[in-house]
C-alpha positions as a Markdown table, in Angstrom:
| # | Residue | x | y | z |
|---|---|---|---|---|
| 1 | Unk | -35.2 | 197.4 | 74.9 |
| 2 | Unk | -34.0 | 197.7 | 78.6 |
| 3 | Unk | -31.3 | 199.3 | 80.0 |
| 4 | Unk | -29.4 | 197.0 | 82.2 |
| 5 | Unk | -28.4 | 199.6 | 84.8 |
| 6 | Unk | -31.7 | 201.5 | 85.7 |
| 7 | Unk | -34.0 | 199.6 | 83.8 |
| 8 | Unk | -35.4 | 201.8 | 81.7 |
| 9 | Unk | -37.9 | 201.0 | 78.7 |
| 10 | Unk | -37.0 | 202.3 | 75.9 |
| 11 | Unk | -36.9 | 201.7 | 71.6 |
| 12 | Unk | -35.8 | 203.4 | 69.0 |
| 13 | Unk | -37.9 | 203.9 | 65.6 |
| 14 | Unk | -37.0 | 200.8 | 63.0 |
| 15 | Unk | -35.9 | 203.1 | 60.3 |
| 16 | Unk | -32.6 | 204.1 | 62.6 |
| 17 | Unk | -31.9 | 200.5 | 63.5 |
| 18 | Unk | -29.1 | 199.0 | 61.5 |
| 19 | Unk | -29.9 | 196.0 | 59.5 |
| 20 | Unk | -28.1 | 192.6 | 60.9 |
| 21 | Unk | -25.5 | 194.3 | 63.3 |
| 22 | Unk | -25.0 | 195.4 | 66.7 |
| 23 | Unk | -25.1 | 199.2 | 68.2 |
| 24 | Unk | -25.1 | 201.1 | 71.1 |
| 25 | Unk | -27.7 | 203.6 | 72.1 |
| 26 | Unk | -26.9 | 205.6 | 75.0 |
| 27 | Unk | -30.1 | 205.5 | 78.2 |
| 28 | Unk | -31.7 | 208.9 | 77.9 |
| 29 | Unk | -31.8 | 208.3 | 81.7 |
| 30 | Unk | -28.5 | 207.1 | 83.6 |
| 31 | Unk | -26.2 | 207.6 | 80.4 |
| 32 | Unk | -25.5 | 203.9 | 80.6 |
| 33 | Unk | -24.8 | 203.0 | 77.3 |
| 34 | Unk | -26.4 | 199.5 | 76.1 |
| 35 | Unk | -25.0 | 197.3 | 73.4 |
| 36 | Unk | -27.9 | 195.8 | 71.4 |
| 37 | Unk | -27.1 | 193.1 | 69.1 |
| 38 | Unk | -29.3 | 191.4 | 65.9 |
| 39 | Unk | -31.9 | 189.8 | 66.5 |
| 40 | Unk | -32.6 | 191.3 | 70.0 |
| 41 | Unk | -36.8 | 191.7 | 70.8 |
| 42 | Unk | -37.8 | 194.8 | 72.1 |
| 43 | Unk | -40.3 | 194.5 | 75.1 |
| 44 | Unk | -43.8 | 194.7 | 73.9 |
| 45 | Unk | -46.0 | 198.0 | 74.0 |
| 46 | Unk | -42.4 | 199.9 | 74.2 |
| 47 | Unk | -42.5 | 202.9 | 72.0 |
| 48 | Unk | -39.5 | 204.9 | 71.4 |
| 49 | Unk | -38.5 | 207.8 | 73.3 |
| 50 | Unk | -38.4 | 211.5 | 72.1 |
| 51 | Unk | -35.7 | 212.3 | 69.7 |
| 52 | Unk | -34.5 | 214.6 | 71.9 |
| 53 | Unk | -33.7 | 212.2 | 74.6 |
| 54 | Unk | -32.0 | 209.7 | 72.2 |
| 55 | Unk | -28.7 | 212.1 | 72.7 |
| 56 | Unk | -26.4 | 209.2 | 71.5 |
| 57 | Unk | -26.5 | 206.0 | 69.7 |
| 58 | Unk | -23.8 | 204.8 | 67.4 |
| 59 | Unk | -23.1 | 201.6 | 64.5 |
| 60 | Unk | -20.5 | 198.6 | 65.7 |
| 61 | Unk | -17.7 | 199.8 | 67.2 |
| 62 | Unk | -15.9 | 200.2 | 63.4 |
| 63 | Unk | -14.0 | 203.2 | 62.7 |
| 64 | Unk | -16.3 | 203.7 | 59.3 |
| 65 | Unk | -19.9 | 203.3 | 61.1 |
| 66 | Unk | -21.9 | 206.5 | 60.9 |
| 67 | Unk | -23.6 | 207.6 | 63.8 |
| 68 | Unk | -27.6 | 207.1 | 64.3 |
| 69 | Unk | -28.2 | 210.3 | 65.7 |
| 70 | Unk | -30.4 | 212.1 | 63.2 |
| 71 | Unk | -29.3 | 215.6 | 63.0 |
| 72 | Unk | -32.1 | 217.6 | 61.6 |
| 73 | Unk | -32.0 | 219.5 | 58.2 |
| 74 | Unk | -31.9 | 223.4 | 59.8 |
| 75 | Unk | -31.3 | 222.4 | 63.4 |
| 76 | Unk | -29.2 | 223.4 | 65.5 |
| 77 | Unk | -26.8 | 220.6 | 66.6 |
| 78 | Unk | -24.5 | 221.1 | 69.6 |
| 79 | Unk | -21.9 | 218.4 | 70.7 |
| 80 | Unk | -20.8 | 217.5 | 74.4 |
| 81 | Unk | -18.1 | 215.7 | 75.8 |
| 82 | Unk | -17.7 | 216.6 | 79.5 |
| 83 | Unk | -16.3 | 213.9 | 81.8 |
| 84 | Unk | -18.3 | 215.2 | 85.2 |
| 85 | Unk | -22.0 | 214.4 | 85.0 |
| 86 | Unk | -23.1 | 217.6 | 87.1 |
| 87 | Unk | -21.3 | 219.8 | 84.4 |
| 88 | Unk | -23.1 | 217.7 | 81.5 |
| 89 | Unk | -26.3 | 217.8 | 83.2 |
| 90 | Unk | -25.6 | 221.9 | 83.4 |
| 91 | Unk | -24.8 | 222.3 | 80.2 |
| 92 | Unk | -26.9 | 220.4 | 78.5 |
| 93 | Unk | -29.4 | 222.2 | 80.1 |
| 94 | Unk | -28.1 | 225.7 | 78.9 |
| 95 | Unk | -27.7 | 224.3 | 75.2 |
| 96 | Unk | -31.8 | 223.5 | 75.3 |
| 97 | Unk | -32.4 | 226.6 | 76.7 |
| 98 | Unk | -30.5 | 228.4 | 73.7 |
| 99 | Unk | -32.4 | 225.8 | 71.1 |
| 100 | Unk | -29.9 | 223.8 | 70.7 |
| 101 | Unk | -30.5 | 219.8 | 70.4 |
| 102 | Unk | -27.1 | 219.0 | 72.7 |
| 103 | Unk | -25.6 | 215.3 | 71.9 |
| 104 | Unk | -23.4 | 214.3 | 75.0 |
| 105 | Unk | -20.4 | 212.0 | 73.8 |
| 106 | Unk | -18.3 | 210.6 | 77.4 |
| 107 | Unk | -15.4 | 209.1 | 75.1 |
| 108 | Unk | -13.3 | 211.6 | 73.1 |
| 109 | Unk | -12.3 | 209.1 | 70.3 |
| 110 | Unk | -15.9 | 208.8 | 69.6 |
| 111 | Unk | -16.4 | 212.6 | 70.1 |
| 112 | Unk | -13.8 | 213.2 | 67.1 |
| 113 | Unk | -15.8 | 209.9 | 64.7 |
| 114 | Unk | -18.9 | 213.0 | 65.0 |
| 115 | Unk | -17.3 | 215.7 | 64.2 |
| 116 | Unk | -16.3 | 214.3 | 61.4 |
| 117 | Unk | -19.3 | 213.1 | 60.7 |
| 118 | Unk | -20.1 | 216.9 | 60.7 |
| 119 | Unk | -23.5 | 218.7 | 61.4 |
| 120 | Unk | -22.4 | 220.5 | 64.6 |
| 121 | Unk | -22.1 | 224.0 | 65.6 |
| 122 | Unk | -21.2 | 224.2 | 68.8 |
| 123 | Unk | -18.5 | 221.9 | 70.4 |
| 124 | Unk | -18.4 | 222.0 | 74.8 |
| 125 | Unk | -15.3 | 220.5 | 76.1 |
| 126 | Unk | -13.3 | 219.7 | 78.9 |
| 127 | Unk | -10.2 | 220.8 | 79.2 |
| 128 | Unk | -7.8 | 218.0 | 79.7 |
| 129 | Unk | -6.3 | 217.8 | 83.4 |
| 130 | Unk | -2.5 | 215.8 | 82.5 |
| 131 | Unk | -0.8 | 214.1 | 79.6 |
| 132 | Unk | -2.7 | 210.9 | 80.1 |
| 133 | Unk | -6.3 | 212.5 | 79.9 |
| 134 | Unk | -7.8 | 211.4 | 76.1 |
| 135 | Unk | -9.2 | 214.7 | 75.7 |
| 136 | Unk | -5.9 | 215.6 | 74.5 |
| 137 | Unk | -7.3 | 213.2 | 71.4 |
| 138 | Unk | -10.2 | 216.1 | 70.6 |
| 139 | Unk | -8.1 | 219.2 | 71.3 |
| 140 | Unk | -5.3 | 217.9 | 69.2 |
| 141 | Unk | -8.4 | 217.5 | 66.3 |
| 142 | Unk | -9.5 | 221.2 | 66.6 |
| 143 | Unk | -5.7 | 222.2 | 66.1 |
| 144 | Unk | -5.3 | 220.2 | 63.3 |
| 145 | Unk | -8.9 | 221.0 | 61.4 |
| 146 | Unk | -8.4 | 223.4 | 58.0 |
| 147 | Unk | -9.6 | 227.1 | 58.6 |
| 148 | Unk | -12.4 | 226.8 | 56.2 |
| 149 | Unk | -13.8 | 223.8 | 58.7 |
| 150 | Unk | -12.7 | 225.3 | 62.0 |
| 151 | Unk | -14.8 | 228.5 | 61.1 |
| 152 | Unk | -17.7 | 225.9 | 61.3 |
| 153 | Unk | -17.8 | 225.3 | 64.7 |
| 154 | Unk | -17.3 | 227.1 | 68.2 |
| 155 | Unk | -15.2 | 225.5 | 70.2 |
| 156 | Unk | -15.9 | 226.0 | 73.9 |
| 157 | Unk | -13.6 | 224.7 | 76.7 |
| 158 | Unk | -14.8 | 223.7 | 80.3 |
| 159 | Unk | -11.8 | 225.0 | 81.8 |
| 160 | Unk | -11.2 | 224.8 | 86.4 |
| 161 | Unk | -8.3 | 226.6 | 85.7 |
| 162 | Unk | -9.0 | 229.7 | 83.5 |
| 163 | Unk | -11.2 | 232.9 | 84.2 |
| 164 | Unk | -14.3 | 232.7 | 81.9 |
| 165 | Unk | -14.4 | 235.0 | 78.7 |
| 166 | Unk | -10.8 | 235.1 | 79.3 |
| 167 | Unk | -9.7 | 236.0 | 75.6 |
| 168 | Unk | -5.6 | 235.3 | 76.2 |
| 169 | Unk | -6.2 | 232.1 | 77.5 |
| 170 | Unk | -8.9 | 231.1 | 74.5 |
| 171 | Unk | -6.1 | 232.2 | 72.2 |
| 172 | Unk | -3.5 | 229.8 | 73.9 |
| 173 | Unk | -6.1 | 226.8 | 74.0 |
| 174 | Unk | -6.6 | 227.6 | 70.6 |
| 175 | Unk | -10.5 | 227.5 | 71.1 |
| 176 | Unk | -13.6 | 230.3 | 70.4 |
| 177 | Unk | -14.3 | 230.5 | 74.1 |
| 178 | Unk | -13.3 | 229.6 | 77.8 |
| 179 | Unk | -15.9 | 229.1 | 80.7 |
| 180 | Unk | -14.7 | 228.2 | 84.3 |
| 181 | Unk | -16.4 | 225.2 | 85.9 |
| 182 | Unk | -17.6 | 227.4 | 88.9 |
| 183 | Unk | -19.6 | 229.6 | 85.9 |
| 184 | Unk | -21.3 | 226.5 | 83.8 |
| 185 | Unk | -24.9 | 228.0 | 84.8 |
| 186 | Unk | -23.9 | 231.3 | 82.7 |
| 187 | Unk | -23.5 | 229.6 | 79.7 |
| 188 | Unk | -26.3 | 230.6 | 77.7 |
| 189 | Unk | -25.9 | 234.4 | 78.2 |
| 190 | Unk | -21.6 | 234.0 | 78.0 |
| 191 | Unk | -22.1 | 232.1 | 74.7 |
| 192 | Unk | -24.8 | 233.5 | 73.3 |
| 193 | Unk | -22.6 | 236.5 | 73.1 |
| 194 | Unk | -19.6 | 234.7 | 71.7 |
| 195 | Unk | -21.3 | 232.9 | 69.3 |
| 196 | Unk | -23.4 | 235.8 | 67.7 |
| 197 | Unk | -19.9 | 238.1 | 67.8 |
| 198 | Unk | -17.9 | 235.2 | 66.2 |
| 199 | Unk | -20.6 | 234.8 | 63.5 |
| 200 | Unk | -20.4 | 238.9 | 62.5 |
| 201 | Unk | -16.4 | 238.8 | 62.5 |
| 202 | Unk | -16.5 | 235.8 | 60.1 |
| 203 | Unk | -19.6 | 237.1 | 57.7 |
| 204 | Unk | -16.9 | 240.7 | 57.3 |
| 205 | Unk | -13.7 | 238.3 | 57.1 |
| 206 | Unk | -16.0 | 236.3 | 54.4 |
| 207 | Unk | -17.1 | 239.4 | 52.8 |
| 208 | Unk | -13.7 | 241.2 | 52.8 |
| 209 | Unk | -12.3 | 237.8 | 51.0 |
| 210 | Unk | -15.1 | 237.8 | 48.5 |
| 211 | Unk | -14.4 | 241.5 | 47.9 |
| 212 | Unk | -10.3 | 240.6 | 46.7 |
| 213 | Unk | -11.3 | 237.3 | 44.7 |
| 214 | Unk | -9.6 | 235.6 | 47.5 |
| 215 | Unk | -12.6 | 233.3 | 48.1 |
């Protein structure tokens, strides 16, 4: 398969090709993302890229398709929907850094179809700019998980407005952590520390439940 914007070979291994219908698989390269559709040859002597660099690559555009990413049994799965590809790029870079196999997702419809999905624990955001940006479509799905989900994942929010660590404005947001765009190349050391403090408060909160029959 070739992308159609950079030209790129790539494949992808014939057990995560859907049978008789079209997907998309996102170029590990320039992000483009390339419909493929039954039937379609693969050039020969292709082989398929590292998992790792097939971040994203969904069914037909159906609202029931499940995703082809394969997130791994004990891996660490983090998802990222940033609209500036020079924060991505950052981010993603922190997340690998950290051991985490980041999946960057541009459209936040599709963003919400994986975390339903499931499998991730961290989510990176953007925060949205005006009542017209869709990223209002992923932070209205955060508000509306159920606790016992929302404990799940850490919810991190891209913010050029708010100071980063700022605790007040997390609280308002309604998210685990905010990081200002001009601090993106801190992330591993900012969230490494959020993420192991969140993980202590909700093992005693856990524990303290367990200990009144409450859970």
């Amino acid at each position: 398969m070739t992308c159609d914007q950079c030209r790129a070979s790539l494949s992808l291994p014939d057990e995560k090709i859907p049978q008789g219908k079209s997907f998309r698989v996102q170029c590990p390269r320039c992000r483009h993302t390339i419909l493929v559709r039954p039937g379609a040859s693969e050039e020969p002597g292709s082989g398929p890229p590292p998992l790792d660099e097939v971040l994203t690559a969904e069914g037909s555009a159906d609202e029931d398709d499940a995703f082809l990413d394969v997130l791994e049994h004990g891996s660490k799965a983090a998802l990222v929907c940033l609209a500036d590809a020079g924060h991505q790029a950052t981010v993603v870079r922190e997340l690998r850094d950290m051991g985490f196999q980041p999946y960057v997702e541009d459209d936040p419809d599709r963003a919400v179809r994986r975390l339903r999905q499931g499998g991730y624990e961290v989510l990176i955001l953007g925060e949205p700019l005006d009542d017209k940006d869709r990223r209002h479509v992923l932070v209205d799905f955060l508000k509306a998980l159920p606790m016992a989900q929302r404990r799940t994942l850490f919810a991190c929010l891209v913010s050029p407005r708010e100071r980063t660590m700022d605790s007040l404005a997390a609280f308002r947001k309604e998210v685990d952590l905010v990081i200002h765009t001009d601090d993106l190349a801190k992330t591993q050391p900012v969230l490494q520390r959020e993420l192991k403090s969140a993980r202590s408060f909700y093992r005693l909160f856990k524990e303290a439940l367990e200990e009144r029959g409450q859970l």
